[in-house]
FITIBA-620683 format. One record per residue: x negated, y negated, z of N, C-alpha, C in turn; residue in three letters. Coordinates in steps of 0.2 Angstrom, whole numbers, plus 5000, padded with zeros to 4 digits. Layout:
BEGIN
XYZXYZXYZALA;...
This chain:
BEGIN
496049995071495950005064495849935060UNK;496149875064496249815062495649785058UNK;495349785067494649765067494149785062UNK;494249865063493949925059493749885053UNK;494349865050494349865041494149775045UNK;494049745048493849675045492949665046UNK;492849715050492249695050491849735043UNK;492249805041492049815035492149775029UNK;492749735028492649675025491949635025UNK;491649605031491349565033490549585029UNK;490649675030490149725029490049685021UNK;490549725016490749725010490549635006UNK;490849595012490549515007489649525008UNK;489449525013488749525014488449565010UNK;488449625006488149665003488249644994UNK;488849624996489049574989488649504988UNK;488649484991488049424992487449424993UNK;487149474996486249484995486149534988UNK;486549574988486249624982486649594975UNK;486849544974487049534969487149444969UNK;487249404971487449334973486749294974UNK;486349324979485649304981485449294972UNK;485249384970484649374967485049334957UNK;485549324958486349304951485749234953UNK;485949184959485749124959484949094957UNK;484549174960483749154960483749164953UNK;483849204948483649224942483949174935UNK;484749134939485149094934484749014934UNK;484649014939484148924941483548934939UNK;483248994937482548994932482848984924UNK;483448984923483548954916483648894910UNK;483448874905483548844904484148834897UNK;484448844897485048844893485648744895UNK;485348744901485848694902485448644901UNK;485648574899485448524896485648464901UNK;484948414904485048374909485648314905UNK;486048264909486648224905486448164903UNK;485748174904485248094899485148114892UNK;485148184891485148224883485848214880UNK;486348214882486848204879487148164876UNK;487148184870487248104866488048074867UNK;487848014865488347944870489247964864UNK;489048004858489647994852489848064852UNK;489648104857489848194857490648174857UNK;490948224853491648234856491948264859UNK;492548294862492548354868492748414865UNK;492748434859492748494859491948534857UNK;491548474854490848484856490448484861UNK;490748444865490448444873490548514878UNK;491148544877491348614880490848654877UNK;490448674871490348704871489548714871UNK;489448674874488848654877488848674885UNK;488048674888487948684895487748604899UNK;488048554901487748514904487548504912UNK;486748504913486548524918486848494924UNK;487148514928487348504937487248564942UNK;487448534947487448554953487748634952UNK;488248654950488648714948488348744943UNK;488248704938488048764931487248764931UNK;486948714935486348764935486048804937UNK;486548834943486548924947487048964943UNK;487348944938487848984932487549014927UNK;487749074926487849134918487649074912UNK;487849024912487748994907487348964905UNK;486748964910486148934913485448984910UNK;485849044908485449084906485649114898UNK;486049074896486349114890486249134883UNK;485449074884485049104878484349154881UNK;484449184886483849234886484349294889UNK;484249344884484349414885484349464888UNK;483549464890483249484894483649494903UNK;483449404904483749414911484649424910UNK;485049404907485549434906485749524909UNK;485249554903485149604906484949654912UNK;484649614917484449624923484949594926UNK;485149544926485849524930486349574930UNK;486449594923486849654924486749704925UNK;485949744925485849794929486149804939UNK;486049724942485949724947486649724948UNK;487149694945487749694947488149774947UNK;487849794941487849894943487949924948UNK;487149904950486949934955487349904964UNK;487549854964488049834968488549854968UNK;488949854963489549884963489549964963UNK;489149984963488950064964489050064972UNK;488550014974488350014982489050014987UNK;489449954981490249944987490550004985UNK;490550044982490950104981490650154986UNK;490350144988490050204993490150184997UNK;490150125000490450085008491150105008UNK;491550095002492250085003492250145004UNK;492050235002492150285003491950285008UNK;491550255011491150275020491850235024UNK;492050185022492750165025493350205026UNK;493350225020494050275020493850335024UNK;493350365024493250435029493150395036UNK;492850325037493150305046493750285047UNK;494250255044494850245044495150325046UNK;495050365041495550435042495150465048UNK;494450455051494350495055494650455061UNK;494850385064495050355069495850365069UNK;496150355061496850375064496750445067UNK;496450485065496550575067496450575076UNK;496050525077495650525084496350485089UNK;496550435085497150395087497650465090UNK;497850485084498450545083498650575088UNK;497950615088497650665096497750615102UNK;497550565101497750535108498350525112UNK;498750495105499450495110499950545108UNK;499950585113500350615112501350605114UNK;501550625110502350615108502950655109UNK;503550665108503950705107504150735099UNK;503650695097503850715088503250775088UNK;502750775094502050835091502350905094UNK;502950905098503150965099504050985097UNK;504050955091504850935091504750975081UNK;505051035082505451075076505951055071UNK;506051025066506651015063506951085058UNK;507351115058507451185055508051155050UNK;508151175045508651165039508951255039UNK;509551255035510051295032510051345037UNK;510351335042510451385049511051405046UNK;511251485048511551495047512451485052UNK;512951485046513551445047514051485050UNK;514051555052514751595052514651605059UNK;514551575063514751565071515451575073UNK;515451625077515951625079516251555087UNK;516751555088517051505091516751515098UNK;516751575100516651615106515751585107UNK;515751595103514651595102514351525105UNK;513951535109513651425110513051445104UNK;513151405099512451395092512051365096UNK;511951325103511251315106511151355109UNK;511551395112511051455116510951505109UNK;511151515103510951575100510251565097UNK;510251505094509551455091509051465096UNK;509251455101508551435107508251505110UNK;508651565109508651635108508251655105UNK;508651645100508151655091507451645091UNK;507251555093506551535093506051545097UNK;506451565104505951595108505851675105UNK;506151725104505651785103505551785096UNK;505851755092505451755084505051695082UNK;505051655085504851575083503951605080UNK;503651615087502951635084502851715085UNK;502851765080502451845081502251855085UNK;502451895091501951935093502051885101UNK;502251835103501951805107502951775108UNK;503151735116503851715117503451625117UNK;503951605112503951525113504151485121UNK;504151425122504551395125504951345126UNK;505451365124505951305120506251275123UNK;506051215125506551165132507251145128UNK;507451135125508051105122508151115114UNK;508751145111508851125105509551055103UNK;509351025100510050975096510250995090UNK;510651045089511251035083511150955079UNK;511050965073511350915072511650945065UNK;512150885063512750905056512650875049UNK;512650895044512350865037513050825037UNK;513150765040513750705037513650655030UNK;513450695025513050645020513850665016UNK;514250715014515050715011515350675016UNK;515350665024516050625023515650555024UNK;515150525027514950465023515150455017UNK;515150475012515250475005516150445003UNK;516550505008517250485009517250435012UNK;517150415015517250355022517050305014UNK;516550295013516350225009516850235004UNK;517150285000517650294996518250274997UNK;518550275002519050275007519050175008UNK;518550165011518450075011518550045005UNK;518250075000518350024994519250034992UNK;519250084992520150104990520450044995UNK;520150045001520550005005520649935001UNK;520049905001519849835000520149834991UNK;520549884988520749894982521449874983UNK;521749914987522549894992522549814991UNK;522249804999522349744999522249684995UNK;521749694989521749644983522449644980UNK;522749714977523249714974523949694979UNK;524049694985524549684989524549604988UNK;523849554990523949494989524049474983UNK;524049484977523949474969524649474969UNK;525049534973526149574969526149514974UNK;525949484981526349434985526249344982UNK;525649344977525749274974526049274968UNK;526549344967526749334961526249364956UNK;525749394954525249374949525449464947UNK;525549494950525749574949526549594948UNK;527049604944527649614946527849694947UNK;527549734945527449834946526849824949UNK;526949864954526549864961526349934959UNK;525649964959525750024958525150064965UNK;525050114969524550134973524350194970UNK;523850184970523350264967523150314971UNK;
């Protein structure tokens, strides 16, 4: 997919550059707005000079080159439209070969996560007597899919520990509370020692 997108990039400048770069330069260098730098007078100041076009290598393929005629103005900005019309449709044509390669990718390699279930709020009143893997593995095979027996090579248990994580990290800070207060009453700085 790397490549994928770099050659549509490569796509993308090229189409930027012919439909809009080429014909920007042809129609800017037919202008006359810039002034060659033998017309410049010798006592212009710089905030007069900026505001002027003086002809070079640069601003004679630049917007500014054309900035007393309206007309081609106009067509520059039509063209520029129309290209940026055109990179919107590339980009769209990008995005549906990207999603169509990862799908193809997807399919190909296959995993332990393409046939692996994860099930939420199982129920909890197991008796002690009971194995919850074999009752689950039970369950999924004749109910998992209507009408047909599944084949369920293995179930894992696992435990929602997000409460006693919670107590653990609670538990450490207390800790790290202790021993702050235990060195503070040993250099003297605490004289009632108090533990919460």
């Amino acid at each position: 997919m790397y490549f994928q997108f770099l050659r549509f990039c490569i796509i993308l400048g090229v189409i930027l550059f012919l439909c809009s770069g080429i014909p920007n330069i042809i129609i800017n260098s037919q202008g006359n707005a810039c002034i060659p730098k033998s017309q410049v007078p010798a006592d212009i100041t710089y905030d007069q000079l900026i505001k002027i076009c003086v002809s070079g290598y640069v601003t004679d393929y630049s917007l500014a080159n054309q900035s007393n005629n309206h007309d081609k103005l106009r067509l520059e900005g039509g063209i520029n439209l129309i290209t940026i019309a055109l990179l919107i449709i590339v980009l769209q044509k990008l995005r549906t070969v990207q999603r169509r390669t990862a799908i193809q990718c997807d399919e190909r390699e296959i995993t332990a996560s393409d046939f692996t279930a994860r099930v939420y709020n199982l129920p909890t009143n197991f008796s002690d007597s009971e194995d919850i893997d074999h009752e689950i593995l039970k369950f999924f095979v004749s109910n998992g899919c209507p009408g047909r027996q599944l084949n369920v090579k293995k179930v894992n248990p696992c435990y929602d520990c997000s409460e006693k994580l919670f107590l653990k990290k609670i538990i450490e800070e207390k800790t790290i509370e202790k021993i702050k207060l235990l060195a503070e009453k040993d250099h003297g700085m605490i004289e009632k020692y108090i533990i919460h």
